[in-house]
PDB file with SEQRES, HELIX, SHEET and CRYST1 records, atoms N, CA, C and O in Angstrom:
SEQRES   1 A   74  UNK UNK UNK UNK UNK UNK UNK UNK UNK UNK UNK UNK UNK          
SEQRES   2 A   74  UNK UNK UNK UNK UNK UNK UNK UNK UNK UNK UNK UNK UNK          
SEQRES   3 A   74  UNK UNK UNK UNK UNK UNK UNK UNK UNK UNK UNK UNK UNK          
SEQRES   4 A   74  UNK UNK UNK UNK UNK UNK UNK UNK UNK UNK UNK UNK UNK          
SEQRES   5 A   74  UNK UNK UNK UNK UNK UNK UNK UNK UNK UNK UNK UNK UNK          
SEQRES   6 A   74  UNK UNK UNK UNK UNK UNK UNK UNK UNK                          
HELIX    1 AA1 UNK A    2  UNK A   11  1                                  10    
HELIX    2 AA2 UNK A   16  UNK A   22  1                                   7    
HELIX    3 AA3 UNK A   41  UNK A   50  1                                  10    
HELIX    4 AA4 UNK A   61  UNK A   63  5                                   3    
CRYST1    1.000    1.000    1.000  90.00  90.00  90.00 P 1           1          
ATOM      1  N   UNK A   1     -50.500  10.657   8.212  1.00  0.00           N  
ATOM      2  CA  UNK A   1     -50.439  10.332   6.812  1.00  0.00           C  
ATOM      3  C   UNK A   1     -49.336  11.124   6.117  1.00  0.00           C  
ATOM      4  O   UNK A   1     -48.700  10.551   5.233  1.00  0.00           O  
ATOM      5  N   UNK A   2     -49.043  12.415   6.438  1.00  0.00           N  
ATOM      6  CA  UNK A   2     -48.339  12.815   6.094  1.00  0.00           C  
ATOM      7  C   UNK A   2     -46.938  12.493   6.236  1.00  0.00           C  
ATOM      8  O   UNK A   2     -46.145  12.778   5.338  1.00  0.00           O  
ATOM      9  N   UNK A   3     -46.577  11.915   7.309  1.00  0.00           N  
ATOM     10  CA  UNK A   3     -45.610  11.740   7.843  1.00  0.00           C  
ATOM     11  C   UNK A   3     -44.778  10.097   6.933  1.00  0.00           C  
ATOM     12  O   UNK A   3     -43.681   9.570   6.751  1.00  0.00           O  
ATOM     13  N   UNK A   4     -46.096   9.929   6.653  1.00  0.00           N  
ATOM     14  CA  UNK A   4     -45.766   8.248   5.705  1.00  0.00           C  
ATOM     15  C   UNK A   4     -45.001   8.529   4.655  1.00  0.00           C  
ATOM     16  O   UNK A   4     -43.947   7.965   4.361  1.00  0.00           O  
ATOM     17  N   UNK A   5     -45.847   9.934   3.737  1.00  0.00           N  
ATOM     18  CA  UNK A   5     -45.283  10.093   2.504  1.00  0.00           C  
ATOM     19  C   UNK A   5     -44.332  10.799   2.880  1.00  0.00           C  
ATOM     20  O   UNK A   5     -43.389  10.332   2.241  1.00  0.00           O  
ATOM     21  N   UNK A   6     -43.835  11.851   3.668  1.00  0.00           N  
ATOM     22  CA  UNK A   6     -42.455  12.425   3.691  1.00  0.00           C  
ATOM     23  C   UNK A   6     -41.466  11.481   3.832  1.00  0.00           C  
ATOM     24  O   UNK A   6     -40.499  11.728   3.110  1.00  0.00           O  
ATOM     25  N   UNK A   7     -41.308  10.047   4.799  1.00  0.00           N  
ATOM     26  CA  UNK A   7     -40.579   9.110   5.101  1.00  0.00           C  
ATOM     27  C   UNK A   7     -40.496   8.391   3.516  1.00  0.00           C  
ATOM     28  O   UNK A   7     -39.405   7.915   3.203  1.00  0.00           O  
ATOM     29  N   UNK A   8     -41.405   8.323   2.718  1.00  0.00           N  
ATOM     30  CA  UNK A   8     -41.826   7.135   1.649  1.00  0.00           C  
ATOM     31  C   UNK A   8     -40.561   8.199   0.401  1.00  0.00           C  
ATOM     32  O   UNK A   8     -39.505   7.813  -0.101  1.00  0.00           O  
ATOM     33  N   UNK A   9     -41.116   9.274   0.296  1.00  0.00           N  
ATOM     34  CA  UNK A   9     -40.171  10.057  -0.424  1.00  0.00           C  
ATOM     35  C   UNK A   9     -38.260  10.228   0.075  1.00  0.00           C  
ATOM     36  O   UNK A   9     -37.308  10.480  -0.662  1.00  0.00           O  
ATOM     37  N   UNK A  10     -38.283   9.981   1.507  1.00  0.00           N  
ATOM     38  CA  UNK A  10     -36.960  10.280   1.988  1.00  0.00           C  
ATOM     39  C   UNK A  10     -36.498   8.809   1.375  1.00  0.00           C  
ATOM     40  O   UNK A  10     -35.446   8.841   0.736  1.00  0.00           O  
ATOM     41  N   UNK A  11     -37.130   7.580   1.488  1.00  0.00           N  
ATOM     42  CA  UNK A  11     -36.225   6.376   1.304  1.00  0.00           C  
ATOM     43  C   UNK A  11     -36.195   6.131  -0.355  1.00  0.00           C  
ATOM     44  O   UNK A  11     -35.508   5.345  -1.008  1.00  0.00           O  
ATOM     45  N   UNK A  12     -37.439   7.329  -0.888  1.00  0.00           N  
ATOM     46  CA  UNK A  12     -36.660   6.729  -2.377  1.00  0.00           C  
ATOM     47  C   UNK A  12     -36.069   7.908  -2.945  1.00  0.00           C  
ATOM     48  O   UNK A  12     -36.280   7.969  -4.156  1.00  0.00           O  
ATOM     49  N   UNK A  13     -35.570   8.622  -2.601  1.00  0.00           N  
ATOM     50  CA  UNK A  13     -34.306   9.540  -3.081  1.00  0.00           C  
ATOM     51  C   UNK A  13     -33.412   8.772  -2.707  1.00  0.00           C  
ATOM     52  O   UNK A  13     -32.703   8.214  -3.544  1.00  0.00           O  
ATOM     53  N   UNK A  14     -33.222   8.542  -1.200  1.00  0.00           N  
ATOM     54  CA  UNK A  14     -32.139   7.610  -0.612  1.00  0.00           C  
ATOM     55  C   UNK A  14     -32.158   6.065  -1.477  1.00  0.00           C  
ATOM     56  O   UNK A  14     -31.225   5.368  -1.079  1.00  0.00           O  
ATOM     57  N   UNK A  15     -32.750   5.580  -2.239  1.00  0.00           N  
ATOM     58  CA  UNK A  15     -32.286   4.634  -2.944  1.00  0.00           C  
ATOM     59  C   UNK A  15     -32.021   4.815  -4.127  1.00  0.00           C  
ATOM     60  O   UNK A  15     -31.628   3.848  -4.779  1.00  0.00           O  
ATOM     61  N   UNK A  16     -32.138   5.922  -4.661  1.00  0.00           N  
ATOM     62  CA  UNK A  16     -31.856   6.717  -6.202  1.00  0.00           C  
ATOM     63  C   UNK A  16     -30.583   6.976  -6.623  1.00  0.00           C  
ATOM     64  O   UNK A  16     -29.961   6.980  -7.686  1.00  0.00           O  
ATOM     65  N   UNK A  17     -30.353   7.226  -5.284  1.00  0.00           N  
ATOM     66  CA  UNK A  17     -28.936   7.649  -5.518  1.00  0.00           C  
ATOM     67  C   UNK A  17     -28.436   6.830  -4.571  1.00  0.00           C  
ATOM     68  O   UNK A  17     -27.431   7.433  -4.194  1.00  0.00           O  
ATOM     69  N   UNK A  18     -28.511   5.872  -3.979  1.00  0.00           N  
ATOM     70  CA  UNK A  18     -27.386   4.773  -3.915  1.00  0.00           C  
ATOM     71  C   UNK A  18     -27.418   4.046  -5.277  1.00  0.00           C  
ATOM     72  O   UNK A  18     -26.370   3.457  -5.544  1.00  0.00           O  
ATOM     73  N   UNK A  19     -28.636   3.947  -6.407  1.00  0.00           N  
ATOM     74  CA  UNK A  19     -28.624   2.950  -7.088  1.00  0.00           C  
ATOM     75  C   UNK A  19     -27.353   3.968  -8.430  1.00  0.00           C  
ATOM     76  O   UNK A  19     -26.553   3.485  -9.232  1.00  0.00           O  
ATOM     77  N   UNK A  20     -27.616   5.115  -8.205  1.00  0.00           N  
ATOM     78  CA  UNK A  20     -27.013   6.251  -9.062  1.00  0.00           C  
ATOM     79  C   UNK A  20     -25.206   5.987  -8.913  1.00  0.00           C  
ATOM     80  O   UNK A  20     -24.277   6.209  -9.690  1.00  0.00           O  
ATOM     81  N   UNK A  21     -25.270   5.473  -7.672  1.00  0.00           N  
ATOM     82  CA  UNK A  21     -23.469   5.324  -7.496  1.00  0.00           C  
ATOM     83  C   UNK A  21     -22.869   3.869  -8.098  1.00  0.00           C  
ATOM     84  O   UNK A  21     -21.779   3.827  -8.668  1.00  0.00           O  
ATOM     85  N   UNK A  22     -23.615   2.825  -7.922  1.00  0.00           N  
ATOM     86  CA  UNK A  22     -23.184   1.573  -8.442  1.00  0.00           C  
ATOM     87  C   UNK A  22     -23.215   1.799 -10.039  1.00  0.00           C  
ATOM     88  O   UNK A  22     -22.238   1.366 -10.650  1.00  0.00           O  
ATOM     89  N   UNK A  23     -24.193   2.406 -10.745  1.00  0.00           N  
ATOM     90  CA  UNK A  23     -23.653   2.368 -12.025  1.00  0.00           C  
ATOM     91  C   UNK A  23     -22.640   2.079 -12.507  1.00  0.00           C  
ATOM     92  O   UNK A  23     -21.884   2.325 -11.567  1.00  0.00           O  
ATOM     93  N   UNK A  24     -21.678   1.531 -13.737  1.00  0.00           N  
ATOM     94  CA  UNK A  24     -20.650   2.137 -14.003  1.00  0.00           C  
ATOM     95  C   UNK A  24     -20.807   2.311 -15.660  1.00  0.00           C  
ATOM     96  O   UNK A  24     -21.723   1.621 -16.106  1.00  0.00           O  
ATOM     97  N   UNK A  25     -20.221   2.953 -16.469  1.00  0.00           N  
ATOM     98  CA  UNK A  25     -19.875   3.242 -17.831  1.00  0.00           C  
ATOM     99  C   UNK A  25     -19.303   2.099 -18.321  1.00  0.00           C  
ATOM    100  O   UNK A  25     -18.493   1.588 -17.547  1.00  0.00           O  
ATOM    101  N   UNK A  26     -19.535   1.319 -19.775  1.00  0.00           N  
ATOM    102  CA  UNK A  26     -18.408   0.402 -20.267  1.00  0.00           C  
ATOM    103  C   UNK A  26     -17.523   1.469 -20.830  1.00  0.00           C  
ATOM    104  O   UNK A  26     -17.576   2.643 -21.198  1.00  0.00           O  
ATOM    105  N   UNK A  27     -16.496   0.254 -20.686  1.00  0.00           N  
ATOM    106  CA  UNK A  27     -15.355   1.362 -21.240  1.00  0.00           C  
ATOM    107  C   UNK A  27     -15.139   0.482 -22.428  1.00  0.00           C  
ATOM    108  O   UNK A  27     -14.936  -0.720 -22.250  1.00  0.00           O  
ATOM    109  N   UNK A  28     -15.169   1.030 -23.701  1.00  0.00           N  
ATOM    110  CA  UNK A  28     -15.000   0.207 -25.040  1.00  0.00           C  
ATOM    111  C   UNK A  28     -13.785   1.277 -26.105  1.00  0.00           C  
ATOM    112  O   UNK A  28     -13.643   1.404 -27.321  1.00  0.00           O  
ATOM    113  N   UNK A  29     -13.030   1.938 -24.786  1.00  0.00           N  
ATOM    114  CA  UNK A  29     -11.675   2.573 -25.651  1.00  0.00           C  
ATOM    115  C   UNK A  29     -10.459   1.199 -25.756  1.00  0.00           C  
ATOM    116  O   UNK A  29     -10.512  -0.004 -25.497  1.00  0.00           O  
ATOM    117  N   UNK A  30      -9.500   2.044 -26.230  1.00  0.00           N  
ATOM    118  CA  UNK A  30      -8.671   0.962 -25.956  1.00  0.00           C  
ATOM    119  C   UNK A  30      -7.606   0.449 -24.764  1.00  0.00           C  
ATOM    120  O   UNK A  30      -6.887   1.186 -24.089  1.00  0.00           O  
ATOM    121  N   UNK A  31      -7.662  -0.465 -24.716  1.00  0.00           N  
ATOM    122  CA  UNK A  31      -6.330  -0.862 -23.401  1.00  0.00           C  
ATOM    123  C   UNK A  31      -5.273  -0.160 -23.823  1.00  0.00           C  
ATOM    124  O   UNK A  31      -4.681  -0.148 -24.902  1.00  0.00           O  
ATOM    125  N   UNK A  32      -5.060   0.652 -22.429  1.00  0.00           N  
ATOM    126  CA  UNK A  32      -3.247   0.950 -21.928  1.00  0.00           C  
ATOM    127  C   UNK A  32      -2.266   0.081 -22.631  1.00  0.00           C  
ATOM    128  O   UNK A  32      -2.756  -1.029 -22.838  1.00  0.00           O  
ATOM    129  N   UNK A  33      -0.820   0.228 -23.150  1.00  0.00           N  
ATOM    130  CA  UNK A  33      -0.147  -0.195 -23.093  1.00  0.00           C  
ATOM    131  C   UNK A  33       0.608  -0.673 -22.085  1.00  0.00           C  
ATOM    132  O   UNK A  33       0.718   0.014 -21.070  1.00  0.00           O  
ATOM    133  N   UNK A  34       1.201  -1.813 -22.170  1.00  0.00           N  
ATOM    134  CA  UNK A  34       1.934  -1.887 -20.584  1.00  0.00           C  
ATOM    135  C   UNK A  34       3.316  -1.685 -20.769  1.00  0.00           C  
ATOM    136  O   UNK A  34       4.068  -2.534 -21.249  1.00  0.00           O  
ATOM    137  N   UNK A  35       3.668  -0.507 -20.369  1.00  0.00           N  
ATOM    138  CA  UNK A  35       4.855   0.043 -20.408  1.00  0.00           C  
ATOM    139  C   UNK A  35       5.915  -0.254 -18.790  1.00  0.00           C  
ATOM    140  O   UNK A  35       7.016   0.118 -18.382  1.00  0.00           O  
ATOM    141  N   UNK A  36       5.037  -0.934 -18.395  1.00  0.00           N  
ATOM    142  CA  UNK A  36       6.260  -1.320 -17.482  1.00  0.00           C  
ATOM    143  C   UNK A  36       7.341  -2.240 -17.433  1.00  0.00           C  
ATOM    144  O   UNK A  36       7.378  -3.384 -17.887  1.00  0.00           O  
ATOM    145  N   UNK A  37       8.417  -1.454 -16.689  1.00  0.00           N  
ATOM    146  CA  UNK A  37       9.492  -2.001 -17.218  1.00  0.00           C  
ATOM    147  C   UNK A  37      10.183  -3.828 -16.786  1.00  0.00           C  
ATOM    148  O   UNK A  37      10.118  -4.051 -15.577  1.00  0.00           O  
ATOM    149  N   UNK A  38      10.730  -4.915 -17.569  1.00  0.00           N  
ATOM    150  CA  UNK A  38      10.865  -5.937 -17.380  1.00  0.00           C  
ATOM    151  C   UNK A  38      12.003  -6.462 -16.502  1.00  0.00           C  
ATOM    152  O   UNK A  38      12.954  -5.693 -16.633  1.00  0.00           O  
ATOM    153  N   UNK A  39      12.288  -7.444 -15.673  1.00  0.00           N  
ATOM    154  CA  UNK A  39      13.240  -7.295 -14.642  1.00  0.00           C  
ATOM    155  C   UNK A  39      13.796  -8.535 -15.367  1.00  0.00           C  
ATOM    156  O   UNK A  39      13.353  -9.656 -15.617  1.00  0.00           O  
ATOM    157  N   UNK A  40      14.904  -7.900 -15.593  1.00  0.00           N  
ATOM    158  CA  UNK A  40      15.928  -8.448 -15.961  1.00  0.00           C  
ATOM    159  C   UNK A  40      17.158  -9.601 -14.586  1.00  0.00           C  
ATOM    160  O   UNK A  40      18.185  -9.132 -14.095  1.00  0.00           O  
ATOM    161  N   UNK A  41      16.799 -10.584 -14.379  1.00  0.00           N  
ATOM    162  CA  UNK A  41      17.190 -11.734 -13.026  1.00  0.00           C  
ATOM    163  C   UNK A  41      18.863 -11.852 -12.892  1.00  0.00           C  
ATOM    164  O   UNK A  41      19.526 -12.115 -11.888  1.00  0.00           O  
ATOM    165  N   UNK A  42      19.362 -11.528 -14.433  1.00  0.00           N  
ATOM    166  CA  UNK A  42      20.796 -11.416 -14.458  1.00  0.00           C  
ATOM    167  C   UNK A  42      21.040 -10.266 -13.717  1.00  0.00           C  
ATOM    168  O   UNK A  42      21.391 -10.244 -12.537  1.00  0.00           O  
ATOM    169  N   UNK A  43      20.871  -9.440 -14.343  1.00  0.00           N  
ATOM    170  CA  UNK A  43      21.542  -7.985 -13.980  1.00  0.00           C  
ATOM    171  C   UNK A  43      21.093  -7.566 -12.462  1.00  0.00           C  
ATOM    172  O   UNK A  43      21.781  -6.802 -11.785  1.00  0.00           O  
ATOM    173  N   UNK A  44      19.902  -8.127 -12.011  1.00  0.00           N  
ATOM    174  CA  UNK A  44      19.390  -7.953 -10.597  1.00  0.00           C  
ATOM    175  C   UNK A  44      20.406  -8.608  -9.367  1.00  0.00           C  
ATOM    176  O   UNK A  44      20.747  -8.074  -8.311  1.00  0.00           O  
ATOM    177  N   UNK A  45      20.804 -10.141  -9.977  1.00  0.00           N  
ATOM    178  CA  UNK A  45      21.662 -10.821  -8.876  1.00  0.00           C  
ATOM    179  C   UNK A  45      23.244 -10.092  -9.248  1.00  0.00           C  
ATOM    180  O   UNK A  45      24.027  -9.841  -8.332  1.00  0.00           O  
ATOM    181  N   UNK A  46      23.541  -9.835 -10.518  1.00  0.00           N  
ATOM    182  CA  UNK A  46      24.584  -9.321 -10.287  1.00  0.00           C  
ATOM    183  C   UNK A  46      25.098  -7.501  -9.527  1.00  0.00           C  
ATOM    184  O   UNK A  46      26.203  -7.117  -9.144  1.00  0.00           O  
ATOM    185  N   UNK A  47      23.871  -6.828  -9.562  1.00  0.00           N  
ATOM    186  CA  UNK A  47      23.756  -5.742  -8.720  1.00  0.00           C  
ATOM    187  C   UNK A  47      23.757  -6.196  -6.716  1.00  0.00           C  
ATOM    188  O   UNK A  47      24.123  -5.696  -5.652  1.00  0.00           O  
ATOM    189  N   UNK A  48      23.157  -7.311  -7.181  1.00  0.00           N  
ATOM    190  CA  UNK A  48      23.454  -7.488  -5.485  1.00  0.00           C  
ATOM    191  C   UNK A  48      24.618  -7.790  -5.159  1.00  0.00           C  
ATOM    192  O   UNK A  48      25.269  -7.087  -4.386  1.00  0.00           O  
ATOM    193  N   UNK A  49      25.096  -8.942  -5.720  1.00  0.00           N  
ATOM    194  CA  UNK A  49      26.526  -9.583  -5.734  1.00  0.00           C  
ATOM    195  C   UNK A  49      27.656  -8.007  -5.673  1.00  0.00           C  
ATOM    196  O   UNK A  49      28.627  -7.963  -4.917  1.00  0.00           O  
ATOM    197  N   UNK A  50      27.388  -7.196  -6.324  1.00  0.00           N  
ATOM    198  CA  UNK A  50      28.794  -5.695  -6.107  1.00  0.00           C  
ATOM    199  C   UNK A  50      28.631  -5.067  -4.783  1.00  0.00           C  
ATOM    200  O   UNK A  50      29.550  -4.422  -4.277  1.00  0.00           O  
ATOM    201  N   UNK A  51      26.936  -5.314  -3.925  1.00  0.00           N  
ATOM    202  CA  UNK A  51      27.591  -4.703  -2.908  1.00  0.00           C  
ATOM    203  C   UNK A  51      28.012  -5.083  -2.182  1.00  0.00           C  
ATOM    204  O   UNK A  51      27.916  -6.285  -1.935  1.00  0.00           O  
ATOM    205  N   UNK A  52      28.684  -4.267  -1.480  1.00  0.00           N  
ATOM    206  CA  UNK A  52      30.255  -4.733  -0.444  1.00  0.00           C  
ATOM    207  C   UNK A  52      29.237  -5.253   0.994  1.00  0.00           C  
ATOM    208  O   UNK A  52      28.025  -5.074   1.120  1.00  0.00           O  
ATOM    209  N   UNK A  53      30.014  -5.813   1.797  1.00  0.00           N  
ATOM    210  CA  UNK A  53      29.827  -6.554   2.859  1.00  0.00           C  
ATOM    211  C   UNK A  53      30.107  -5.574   3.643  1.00  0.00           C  
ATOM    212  O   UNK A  53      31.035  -4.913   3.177  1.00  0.00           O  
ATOM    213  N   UNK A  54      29.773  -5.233   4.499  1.00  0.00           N  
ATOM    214  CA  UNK A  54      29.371  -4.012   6.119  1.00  0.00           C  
ATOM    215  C   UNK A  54      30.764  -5.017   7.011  1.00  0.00           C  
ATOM    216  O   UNK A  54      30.934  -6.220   7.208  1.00  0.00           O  
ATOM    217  N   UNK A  55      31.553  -3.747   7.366  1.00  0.00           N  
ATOM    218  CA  UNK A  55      32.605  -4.865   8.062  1.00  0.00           C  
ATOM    219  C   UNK A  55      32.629  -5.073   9.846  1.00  0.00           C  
ATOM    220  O   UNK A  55      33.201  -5.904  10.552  1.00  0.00           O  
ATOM    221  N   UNK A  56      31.756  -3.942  10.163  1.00  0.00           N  
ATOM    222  CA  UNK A  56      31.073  -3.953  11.517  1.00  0.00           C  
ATOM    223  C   UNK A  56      29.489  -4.210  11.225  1.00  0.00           C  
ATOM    224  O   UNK A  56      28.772  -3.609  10.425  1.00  0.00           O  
ATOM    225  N   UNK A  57      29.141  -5.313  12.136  1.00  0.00           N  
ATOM    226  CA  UNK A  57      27.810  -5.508  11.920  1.00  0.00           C  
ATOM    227  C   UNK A  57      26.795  -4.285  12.724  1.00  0.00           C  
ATOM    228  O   UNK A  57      27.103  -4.019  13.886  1.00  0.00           O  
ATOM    229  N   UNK A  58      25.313  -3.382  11.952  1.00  0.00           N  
ATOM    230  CA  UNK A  58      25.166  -2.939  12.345  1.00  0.00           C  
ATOM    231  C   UNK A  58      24.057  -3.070  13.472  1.00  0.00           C  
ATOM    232  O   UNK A  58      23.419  -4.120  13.544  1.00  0.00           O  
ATOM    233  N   UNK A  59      23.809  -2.015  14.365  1.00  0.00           N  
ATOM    234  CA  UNK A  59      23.762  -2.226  15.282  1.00  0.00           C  
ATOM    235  C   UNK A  59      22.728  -1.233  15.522  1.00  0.00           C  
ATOM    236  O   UNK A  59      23.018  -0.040  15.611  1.00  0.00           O  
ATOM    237  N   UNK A  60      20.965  -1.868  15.686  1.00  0.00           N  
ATOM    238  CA  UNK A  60      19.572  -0.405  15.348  1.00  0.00           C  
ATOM    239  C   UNK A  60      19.551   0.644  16.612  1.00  0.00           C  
ATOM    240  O   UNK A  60      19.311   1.843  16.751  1.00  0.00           O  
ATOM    241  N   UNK A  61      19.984  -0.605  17.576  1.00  0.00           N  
ATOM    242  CA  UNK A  61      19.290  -0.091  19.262  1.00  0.00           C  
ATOM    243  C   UNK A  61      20.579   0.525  19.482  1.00  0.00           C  
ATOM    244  O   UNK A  61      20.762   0.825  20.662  1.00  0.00           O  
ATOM    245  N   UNK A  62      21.528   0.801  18.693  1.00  0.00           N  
ATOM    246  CA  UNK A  62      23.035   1.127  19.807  1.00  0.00           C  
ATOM    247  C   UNK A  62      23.218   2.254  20.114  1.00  0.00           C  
ATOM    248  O   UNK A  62      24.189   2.502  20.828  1.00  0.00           O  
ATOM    249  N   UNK A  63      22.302   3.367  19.656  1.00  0.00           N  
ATOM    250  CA  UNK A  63      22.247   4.950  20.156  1.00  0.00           C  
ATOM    251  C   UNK A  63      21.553   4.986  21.178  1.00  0.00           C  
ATOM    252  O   UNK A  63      21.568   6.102  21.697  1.00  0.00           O  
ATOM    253  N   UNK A  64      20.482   3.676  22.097  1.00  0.00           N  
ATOM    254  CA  UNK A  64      19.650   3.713  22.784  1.00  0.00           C  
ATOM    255  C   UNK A  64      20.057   3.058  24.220  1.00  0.00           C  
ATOM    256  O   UNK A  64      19.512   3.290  25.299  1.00  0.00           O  
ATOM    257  N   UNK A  65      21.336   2.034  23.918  1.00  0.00           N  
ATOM    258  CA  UNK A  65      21.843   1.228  24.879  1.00  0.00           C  
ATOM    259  C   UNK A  65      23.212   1.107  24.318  1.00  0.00           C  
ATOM    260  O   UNK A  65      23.572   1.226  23.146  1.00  0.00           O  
ATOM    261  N   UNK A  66      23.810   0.882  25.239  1.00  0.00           N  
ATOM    262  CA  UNK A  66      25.384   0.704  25.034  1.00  0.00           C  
ATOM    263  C   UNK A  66      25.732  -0.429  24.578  1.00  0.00           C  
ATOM    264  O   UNK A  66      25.270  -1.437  25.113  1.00  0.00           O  
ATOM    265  N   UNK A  67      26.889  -0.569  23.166  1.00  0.00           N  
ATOM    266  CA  UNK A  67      26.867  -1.644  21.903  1.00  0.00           C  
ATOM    267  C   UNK A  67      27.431  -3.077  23.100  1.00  0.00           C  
ATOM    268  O   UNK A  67      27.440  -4.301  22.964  1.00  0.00           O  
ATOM    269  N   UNK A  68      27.738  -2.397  23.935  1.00  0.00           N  
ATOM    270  CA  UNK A  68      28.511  -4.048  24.669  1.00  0.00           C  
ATOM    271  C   UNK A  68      28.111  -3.815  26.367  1.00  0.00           C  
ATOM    272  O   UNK A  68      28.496  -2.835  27.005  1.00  0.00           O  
ATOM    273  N   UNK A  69      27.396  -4.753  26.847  1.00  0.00           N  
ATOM    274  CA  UNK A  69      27.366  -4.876  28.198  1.00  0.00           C  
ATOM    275  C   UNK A  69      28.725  -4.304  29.130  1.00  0.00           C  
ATOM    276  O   UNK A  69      29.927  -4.488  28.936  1.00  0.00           O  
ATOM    277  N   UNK A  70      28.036  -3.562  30.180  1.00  0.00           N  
ATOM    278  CA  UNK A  70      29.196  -3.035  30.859  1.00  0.00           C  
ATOM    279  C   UNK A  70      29.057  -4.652  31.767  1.00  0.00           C  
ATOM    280  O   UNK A  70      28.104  -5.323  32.163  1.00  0.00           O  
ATOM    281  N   UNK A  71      30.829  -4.824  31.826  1.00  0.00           N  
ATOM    282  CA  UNK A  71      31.317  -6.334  32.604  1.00  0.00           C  
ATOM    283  C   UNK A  71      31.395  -5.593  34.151  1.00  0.00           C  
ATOM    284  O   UNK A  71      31.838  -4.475  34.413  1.00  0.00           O  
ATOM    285  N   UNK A  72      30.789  -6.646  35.114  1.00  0.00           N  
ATOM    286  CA  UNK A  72      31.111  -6.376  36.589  1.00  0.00           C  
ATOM    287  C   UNK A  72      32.456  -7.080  37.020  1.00  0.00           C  
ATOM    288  O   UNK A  72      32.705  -8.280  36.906  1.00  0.00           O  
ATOM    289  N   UNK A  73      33.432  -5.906  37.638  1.00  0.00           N  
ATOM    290  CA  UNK A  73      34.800  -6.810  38.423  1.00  0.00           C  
ATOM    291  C   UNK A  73      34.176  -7.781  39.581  1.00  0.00           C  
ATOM    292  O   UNK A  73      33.318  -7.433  40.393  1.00  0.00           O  
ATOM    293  N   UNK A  74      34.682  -8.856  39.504  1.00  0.00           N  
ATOM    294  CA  UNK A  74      34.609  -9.536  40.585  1.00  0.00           C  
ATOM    295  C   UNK A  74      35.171  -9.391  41.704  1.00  0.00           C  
ATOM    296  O   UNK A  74      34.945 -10.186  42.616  1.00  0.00           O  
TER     297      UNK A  74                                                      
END                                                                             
């Protein structure tokens, strides 16, 4: 009998405080401003458009393997 109520007490603490975590507070302050900043589509394509073109294409693996097949003499 005893053993009922120690178990009976363990599962309702254990549901006390799971029910204790779902709570939440309303929040009735006011909304954030949204200060983030607006993307401007002109000034974005024309930032891409200035950068320059890479005049050797690069190359991830080429410190790992050599940039050009070694050719066999026939």
């Amino acid at each position: 009998m005893r053993i009922l109520v120690i178990a009976a007490a363990v599962l309702a603490l254990a549901a006390a405080s799971a029910q204790a975590q779902g709570r939440r507070q309303p929040n009735d302050g006011p909304k954030p401003a949204d200060n983030t900043p607006k993307v401007d589509e002109k000034a974005y394509k024309a930032a891409l458009e200035r950068i320059p073109e890479p005049k050797d294409k690069y190359d991830p693996w080429g410190g790992a393997r050599p940039s050009e097949p070694a050719k066999k003499p026939k």
